[in-house]
N, C-alpha and C positions, 0 to 999 in steps of 0.2 A: 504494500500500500504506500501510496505517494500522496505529503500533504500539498493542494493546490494552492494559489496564491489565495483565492477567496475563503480559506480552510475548510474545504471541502476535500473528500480524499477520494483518490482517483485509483482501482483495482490495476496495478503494471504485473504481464505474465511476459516471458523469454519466450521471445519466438522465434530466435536466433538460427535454430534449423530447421526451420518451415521458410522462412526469408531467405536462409541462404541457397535454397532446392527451389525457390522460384523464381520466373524470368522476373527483371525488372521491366513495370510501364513505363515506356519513353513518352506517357502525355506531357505535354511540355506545361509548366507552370509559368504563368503570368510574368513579367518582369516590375517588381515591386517598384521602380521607379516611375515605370511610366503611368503605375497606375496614381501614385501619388499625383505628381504632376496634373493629372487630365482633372484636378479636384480644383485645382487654381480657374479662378473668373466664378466658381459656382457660390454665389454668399449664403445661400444655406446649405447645411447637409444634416444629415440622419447617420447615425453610427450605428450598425447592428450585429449583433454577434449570435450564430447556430448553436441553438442550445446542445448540449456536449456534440458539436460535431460529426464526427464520423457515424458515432452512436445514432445516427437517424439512420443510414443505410442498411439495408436488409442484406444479409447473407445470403450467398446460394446454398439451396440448401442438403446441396453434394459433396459443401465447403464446411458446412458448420460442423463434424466429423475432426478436421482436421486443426483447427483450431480448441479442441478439448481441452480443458485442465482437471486437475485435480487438486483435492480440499479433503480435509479430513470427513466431510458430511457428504461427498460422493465426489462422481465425475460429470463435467457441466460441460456445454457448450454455450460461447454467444449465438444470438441469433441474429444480431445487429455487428456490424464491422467492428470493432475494438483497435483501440491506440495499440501501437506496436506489432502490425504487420507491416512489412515493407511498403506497399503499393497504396494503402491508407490516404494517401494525401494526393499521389496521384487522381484516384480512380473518384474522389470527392470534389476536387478540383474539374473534372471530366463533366461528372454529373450537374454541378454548381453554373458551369459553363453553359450548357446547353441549358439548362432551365432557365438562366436569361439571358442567352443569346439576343435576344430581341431590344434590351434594354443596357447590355454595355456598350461603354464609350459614351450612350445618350445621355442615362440620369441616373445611373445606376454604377459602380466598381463592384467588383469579387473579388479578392486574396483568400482564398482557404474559404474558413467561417467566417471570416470579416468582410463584410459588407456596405457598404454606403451610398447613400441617395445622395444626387447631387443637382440641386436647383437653384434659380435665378432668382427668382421671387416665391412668395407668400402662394400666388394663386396655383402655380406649378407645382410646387412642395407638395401640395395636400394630392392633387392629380398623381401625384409621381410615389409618394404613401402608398396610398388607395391602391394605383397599379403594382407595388412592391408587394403587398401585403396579399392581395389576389394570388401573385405570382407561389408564393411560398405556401399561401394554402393548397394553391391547385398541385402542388409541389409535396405536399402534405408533410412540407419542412417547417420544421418552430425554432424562434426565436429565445433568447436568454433576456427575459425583461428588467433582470438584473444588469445586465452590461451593452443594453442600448441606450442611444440618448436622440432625442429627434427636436428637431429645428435648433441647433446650434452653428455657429459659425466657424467653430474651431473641436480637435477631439484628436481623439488616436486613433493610427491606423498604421497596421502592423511593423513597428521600428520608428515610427516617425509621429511626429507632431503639426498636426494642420492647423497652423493659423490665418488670420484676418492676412496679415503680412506676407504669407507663402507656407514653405515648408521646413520644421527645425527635424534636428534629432529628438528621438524620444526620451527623455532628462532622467527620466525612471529606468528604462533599460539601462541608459550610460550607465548608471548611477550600481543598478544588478550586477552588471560586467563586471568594474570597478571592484566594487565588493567579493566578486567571486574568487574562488581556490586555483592557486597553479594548478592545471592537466597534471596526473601522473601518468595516466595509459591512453590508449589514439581515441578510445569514446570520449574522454573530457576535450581533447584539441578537435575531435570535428563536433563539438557542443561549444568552445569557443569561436570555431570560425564559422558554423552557423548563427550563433550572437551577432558576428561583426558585421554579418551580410546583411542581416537585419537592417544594424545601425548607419548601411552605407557608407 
């Protein structure tokens, strides 16, 4: 068990060889600067985050077999995708994509589970809501009403800081980096230099 930053605790199993015996998706993931960027000229936005993530995707169910653990009170499987298979964020990123294909680049960004509405005015905003909020039901994707904020000018979006003025670093990352342990083994250095790509 992993505590998360909101202290809530998140179930972590080894999936180390089941990832390592499958191909990797080469879906290609977004380029976090561009999508920063396309946020500048919009004076309002909506910040929204996929309640746990991955956890909405349904397993196949030829897959949930292979994904088993085991617990002193039996042997289980997800039935929903779980953090810590390799292709996790590809194959969410895929999904995420095509569910609003229609709407990025216009009024909408995707990064993962981060999400954000992007509009001109007051009267747009609420039109661009409305069609967000459609989208994800017809999607039968939920939101974390905990870690959204809507009609704000400024917020977080993943590594970075949107403001009135453009785009900062995110001060709170820095700040985690900063704080964190010398790498002793290669999982802690590509967990620092996944940090850094963040931070641009």
């Amino acid at each position: 068990m992993v505590k998360k930053h909101e202290c809530s605790w998140r179930m972590c199993i080894d999936y180390s060889d089941l990832n390592n015996a499958c191909p990797k998706d080469h879906y290609p993931f977004p380029e976090i600067d561009q999508k920063v960027e396309s946020l500048e000229g919009f004076q309002l936005k909506c910040f929204l985050d996929a309640y746990k993530g991955y956890h909405q995707v349904h397993m196949c169910r030829e897959d949930e077999e292979k994904i088993a653990f085991h617990t002193n009170w039996g042997t289980f499987c997800y039935q929903k995708m779980p953090f810590g298979l390799k292709n996790v964020g590809a194959t969410y990123q895929h999904i995420i994509d095509k569910v609003f294909a229609e709407k990025i680049r216009k009024n909408v960004e995707v990064y993962i589970y981060d999400m954000v509405i992007k509009s001109s005015n007051e009267t747009t905003l609420l039109q661009d809501i409305e069609e967000t909020l459609q989208t994800l039901a017809k999607a039968q994707m939920k939101l974390n009403p905990r870690k959204c904020t809507f009609r704000v000018e400024e917020g977080q979006f993943p590594g970075y800081q949107i403001t009135k003025e453009g785009i900062a670093p995110n001060q709170a990352k820095i700040q985690e980096f900063l704080d964190s342990r010398t790498p002793h083994n290669i999982k802690g250095v590509q967990e620092i230099n996944e940090t850094l790509i963040m931070l641009g």
